[in-house]
C-alpha positions as CSV (number, residue, x, y, z in Angstrom):
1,X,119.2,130.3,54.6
2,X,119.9,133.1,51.8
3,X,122.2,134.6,54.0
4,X,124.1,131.0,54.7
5,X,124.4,130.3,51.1
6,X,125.5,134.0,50.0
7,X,128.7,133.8,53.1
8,X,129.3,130.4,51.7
9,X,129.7,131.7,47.7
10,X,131.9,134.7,49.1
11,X,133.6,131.9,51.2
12,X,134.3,129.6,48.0
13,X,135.4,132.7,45.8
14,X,137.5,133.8,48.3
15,X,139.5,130.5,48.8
16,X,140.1,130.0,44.9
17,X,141.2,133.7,44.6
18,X,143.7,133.5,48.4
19,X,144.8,130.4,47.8
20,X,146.8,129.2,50.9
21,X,146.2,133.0,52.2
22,X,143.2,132.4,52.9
23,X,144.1,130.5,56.1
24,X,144.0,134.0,58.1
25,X,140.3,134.2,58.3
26,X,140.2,131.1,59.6
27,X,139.5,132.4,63.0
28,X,136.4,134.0,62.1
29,X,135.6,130.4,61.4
30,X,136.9,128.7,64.5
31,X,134.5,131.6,66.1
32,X,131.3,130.3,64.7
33,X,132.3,126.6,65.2
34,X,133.2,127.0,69.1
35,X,129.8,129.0,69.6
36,X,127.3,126.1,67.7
37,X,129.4,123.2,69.8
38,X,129.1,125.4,73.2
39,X,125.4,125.1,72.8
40,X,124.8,122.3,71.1
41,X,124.5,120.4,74.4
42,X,122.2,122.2,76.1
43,X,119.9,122.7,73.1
44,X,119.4,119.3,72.0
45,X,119.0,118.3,75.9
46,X,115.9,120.8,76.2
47,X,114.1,120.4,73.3
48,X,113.7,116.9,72.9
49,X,113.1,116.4,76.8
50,X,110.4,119.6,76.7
51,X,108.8,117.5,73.7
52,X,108.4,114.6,75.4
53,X,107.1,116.5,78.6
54,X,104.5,118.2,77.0
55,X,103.2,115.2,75.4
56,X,99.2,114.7,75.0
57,X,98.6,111.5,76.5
58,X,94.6,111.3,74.8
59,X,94.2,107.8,73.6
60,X,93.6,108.5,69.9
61,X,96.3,111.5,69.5
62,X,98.6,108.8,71.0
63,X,97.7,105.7,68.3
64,X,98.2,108.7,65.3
65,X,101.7,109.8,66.9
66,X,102.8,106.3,67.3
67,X,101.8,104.9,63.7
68,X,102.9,108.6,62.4
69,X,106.4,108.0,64.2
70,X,106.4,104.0,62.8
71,X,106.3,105.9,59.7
72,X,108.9,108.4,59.5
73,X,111.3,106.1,60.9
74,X,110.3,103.0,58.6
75,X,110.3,105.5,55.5
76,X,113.8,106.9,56.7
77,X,115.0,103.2,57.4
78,X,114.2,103.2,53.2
79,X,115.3,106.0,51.9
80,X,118.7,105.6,53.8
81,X,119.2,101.9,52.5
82,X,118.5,103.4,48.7
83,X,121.1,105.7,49.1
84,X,123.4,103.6,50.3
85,X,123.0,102.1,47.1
86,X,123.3,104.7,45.1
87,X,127.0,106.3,46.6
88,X,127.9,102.4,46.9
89,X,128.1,102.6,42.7
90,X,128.6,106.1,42.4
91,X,130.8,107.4,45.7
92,X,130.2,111.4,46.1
93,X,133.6,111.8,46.7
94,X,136.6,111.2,43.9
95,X,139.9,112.9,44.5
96,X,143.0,113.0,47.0
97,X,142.6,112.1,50.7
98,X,143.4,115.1,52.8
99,X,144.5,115.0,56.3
100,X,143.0,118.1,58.2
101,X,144.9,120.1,60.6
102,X,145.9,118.5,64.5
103,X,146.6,114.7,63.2
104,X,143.2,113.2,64.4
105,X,142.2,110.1,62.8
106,X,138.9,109.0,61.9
107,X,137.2,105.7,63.6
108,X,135.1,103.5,61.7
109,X,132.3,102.1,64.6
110,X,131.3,98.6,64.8
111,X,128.3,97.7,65.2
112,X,129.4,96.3,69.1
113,X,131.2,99.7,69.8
114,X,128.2,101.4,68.6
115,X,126.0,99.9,71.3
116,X,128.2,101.0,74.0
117,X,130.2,103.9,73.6
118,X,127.2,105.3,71.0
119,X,124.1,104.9,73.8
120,X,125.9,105.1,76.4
121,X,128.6,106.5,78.7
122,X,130.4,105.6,82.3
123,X,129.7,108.9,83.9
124,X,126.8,111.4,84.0
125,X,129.0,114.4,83.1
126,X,130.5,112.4,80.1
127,X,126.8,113.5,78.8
128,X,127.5,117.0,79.0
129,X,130.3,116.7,75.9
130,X,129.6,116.8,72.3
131,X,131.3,113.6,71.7
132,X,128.4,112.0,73.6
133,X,125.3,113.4,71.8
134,X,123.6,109.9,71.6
135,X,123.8,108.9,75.1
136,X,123.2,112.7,76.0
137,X,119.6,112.3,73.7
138,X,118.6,108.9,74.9
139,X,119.1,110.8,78.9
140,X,116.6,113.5,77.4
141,X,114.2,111.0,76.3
142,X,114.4,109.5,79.7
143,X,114.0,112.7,81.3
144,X,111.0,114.2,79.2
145,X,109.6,110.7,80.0
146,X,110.2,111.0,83.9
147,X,108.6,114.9,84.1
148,X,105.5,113.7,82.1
149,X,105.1,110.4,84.5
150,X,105.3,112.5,87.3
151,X,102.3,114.2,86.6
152,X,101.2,117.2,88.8
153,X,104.3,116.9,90.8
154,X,106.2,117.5,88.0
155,X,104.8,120.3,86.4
156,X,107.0,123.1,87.5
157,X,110.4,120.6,86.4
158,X,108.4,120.2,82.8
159,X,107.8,124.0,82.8
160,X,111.8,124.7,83.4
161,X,112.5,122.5,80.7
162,X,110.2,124.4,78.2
163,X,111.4,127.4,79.4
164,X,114.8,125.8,78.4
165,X,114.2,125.0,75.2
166,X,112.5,128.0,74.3
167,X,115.8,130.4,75.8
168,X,118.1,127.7,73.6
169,X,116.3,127.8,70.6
170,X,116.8,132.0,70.8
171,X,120.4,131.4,71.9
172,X,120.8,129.5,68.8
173,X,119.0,131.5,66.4
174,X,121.5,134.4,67.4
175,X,124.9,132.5,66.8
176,X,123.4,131.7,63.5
177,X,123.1,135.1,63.0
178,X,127.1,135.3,62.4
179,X,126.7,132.0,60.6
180,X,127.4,133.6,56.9
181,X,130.7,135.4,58.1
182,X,131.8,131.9,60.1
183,X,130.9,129.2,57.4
184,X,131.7,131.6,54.8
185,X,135.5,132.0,56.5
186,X,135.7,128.6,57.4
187,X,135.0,127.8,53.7
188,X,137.3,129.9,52.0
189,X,140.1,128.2,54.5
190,X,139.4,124.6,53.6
191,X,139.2,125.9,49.6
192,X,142.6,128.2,50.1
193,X,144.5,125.0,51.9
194,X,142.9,122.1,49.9
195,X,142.5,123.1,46.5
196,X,139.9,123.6,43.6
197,X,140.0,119.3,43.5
198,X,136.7,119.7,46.5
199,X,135.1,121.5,44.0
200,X,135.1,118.2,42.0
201,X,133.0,116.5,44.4
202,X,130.7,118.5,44.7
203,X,129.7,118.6,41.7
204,X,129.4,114.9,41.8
205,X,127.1,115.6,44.8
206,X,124.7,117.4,42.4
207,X,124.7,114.5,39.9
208,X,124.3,111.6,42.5
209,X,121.7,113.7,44.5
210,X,119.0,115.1,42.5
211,X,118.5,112.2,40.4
212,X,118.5,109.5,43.4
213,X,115.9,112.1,44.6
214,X,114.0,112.1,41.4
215,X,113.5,108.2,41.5
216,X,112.7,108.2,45.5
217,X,110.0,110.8,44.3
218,X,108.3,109.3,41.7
219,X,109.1,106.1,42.4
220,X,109.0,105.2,46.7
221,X,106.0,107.8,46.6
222,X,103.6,105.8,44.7
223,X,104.4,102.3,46.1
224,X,103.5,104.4,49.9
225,X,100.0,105.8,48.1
226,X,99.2,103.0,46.2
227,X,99.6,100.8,49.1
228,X,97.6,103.3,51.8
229,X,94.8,104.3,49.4
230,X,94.7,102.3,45.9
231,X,95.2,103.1,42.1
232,X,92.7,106.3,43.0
233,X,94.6,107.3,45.9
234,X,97.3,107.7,43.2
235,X,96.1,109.2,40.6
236,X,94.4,112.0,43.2
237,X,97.6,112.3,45.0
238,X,99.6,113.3,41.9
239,X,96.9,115.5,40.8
240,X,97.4,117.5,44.0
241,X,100.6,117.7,45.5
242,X,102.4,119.3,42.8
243,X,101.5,122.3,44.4
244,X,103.1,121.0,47.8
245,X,106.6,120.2,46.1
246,X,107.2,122.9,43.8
247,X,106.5,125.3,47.2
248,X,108.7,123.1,49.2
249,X,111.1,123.1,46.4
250,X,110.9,127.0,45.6
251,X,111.3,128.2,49.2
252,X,113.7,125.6,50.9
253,X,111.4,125.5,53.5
254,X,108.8,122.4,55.2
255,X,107.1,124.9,57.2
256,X,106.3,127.6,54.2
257,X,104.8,124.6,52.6
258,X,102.6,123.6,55.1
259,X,99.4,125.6,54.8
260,X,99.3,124.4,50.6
261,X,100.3,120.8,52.0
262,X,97.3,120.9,54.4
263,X,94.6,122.0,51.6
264,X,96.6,119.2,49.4
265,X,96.2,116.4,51.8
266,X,92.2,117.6,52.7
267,X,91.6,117.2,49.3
268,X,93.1,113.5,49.2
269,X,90.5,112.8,51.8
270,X,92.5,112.5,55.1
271,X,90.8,113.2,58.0
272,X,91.4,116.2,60.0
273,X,92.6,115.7,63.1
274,X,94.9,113.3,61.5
275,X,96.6,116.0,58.9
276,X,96.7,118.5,61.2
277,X,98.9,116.7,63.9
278,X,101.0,115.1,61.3
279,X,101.3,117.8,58.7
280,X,103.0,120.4,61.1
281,X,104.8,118.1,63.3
282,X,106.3,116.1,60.2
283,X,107.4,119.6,58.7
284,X,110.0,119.8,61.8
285,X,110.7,116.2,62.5
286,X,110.5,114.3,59.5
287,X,113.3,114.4,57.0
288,X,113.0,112.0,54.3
289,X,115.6,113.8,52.1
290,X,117.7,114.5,54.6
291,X,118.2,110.9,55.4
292,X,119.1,110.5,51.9
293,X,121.4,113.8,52.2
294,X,122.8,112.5,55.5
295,X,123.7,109.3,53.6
296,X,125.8,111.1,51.2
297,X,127.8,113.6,53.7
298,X,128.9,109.9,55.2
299,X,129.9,108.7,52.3
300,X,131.7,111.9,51.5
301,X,133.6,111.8,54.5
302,X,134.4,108.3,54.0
303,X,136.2,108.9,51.0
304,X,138.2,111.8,51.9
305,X,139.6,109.9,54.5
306,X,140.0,106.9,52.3
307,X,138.1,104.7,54.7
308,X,136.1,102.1,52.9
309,X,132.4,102.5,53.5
310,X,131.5,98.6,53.4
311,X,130.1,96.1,55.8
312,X,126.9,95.9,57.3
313,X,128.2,97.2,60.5
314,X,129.2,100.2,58.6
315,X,126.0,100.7,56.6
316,X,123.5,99.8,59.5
317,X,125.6,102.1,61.7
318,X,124.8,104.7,59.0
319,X,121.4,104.2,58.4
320,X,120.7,104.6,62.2
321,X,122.4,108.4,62.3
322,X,120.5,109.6,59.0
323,X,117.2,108.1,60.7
324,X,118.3,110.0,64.0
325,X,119.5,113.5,62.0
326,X,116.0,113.0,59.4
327,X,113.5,112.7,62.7
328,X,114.7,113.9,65.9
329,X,117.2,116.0,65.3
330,X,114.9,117.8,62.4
331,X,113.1,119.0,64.9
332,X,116.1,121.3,66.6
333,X,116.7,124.6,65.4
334,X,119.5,124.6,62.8
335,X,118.7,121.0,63.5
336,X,120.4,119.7,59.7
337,X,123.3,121.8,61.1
338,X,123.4,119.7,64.6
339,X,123.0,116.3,62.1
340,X,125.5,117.2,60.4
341,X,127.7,117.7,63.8
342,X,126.4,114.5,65.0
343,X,127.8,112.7,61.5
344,X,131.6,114.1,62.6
345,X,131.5,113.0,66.6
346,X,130.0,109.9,65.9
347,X,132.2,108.8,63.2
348,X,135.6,110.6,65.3
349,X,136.3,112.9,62.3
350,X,138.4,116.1,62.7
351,X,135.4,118.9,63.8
352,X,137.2,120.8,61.0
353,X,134.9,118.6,58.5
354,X,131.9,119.6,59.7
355,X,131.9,123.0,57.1
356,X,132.8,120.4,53.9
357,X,129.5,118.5,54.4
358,X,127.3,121.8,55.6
359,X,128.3,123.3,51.9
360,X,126.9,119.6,50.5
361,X,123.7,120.1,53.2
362,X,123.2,123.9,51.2
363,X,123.5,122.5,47.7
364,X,121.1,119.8,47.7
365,X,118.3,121.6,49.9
366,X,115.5,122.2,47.9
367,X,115.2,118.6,46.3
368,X,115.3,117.3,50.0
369,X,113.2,120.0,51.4
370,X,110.3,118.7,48.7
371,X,111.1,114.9,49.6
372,X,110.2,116.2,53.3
373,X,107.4,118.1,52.4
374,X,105.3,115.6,50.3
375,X,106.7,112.8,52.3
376,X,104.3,114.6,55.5
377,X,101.4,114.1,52.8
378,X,102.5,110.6,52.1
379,X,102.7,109.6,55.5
380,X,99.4,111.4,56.1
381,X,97.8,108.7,54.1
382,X,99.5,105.9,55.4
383,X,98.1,106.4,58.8
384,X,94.8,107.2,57.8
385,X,94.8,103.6,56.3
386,X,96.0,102.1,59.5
387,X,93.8,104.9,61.7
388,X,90.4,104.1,59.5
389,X,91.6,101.0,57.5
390,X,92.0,100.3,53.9
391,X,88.7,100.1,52.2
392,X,87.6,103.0,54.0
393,X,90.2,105.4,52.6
394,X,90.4,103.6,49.1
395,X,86.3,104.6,49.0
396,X,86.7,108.0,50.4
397,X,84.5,110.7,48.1
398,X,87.5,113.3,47.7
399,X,86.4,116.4,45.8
């Protein structure tokens, strides 16, 4: 990530000193772009069907990972709908409209289109292609689901697909390797051909972000506690994740939090086996500020492209990718990059628009990054009052 955000800083310097010169690294950029959507496919295909796979099926792992999944989708479902909100009354983007290069115009989804061409497609290699990544996931769901049925006989299928997953996850890690020079180049092209004006909106990104993050902090945090473990839940909780969200906010990353977020939630009195299933999985696939962020790259794109984001078609529509980018895709590696990728197919935008909303992904990381982070803790305690019931973890003895 230090790497990412020091190629995209040479990229935006670069692109206000070239101007429209700038348009000659743009092949370094198309270079990165074609590599992430080559593997894209492939990568999302093995590591959600190898998770389902290798599934536990004990009883009471299965009744946490089902209420802990209820619960990062619910909370996503939440924070989405508040964001909403928020760019509905103050939109992220405020300039001209900008029409990228090749012509291609953006489609607004109904909420009918959505529930064919979205889920589903005609042909099984219409899967294979990028514009398909929902119908391509829901086949891997299927498909983890199938190899895990199938028991013993298919053991050596669910070992090829963790084998998969773990040769994509290194293929990916080694294009984003040349991520800096690509994003970077590609930055410094949309900047040289567009103009300082972006530079506008981003700022307005900042302003519309971190506050709306603020309040969901504060704010959506103690209704969760208060509700899971009472008005001494709370006051315990805010006495001991501080140390949780100023590590999540300081590093940028869920998993560098997690051994502080463990010690945080034992202290709040959640059982073990419960914080130490939810805790690491939630720091890979649960994304409450990333739904909020994923919110606001939609938004953003809306309004360069002058498309009105109203209608509940439009919002629901919405909601449903930033709950999709803030839990499953999470998971992926470079998995906000991959949301952001699913954003731009979904919606038909130019693939040229997926470095514009990657640069708003980089500047609002580390107040999403501590939503995630606490939000493990939060959910933590939710399930613990549905695992163990109310009274029991209201009356916990927490030291």
């Amino acid at each position: 990530m230090p790497l990412i955000i020091v190629g995209i800083a040479a990229g935006v310097l670069l692109g206000l000193i070239l101007g429209p010169r700038a348009a000659i690294l743009k092949p370094f950029g198309d270079i990165f772009l074609n590599l992430l959507f080559t593997a894209v496919v492939p990568l999302v295909f093995f590591s959600i069907s190898s998770a389902i796979a290798s599934m536990n099926d004990a009883r009471r792992l299965g009744r946490i990972m089902g209420w802990m999944m209820f619960f990062f989708v619910l909370t996503g479902i939440f924070s989405s709908a508040l964001m909403i909100a928020v760019v509905r009354v103050f939109p992220p983007f405020a300039g001209h409209p900008w029409a990228l290069p090749g012509g291609v115009a953006p489609n607004a989804m109904s909420t009918a289109d959505a529930l064919v061409r979205t889920f589903t497609t005609a042909d099984f290699s219409d899967i294979l292609s990028k514009k398909n990544m929902l119908p391509m996931i829901i086949f891997a769901l299927l498909v983890g689901a199938g190899a895990s049925a199938a028991g013993e006989k298919g053991s050596a299928f669910a070992r090829f697909l963790v084998a998969g997953n773990e040769v994509m996850g290194r293929v990916i890690r080694l294009i984003m390797l040349y991520a800096p020079v690509g994003l970077g180049a590609y930055i410094a092209y949309l900047l040289g051909t567009m103009g300082p004006q972006l530079m506008g909106s981003y700022a307005r990104v900042v302003f519309l972000y971190y506050p709306a993050a603020l309040f969901y902090f504060m704010a959506a945090f103690s209704i969760y506690v208060f509700w899971a473990a009472g008005r001494q839940g709370l006051k315990k909780f805010w006495w001991n994740i501080p140390s949780t969200a100023f590590t999540a906010f300081a590093t940028g990353s869920s998993v560098a939090a997690i051994p502080v977020n463990l010690e945080a939630s034992r202290k709040m009195g959640v059982d073990d086996e419960i914080r130490e299933v939810i805790i690491p999985l939630g720091a890979t696939i649960h994304m409450e500020g990333s739904c909020l962020a994923a919110i606001v790259k939609i938004a953003f794109l809306f309004g360069l492209f002058q498309m009105p984001f109203t209608g509940w078609d439009v919002w629901l529509t919405a909601i449903g990718i930033a709950v999709l980018a803030g839990t499953v895709i999470s998971g992926i590696p470079a998995g906000g990059m991959i949301g952001e990728l699913l954003i731009v197919t979904l919606y038909g935008f130019p693939l040229a628009a997926l470095p514009l909303i990657t640069m708003i992904g980089t500047i609002v990381d580390p107040p999403a990054t501590m939503l995630n982070s606490v939000g493990d803790n939060v959910t933590c305690l939710m399930v613990s009052r549905c695992m163990n019931g109310a009274d029991r973890q209201k009356r916990k003895d927490i030291p």
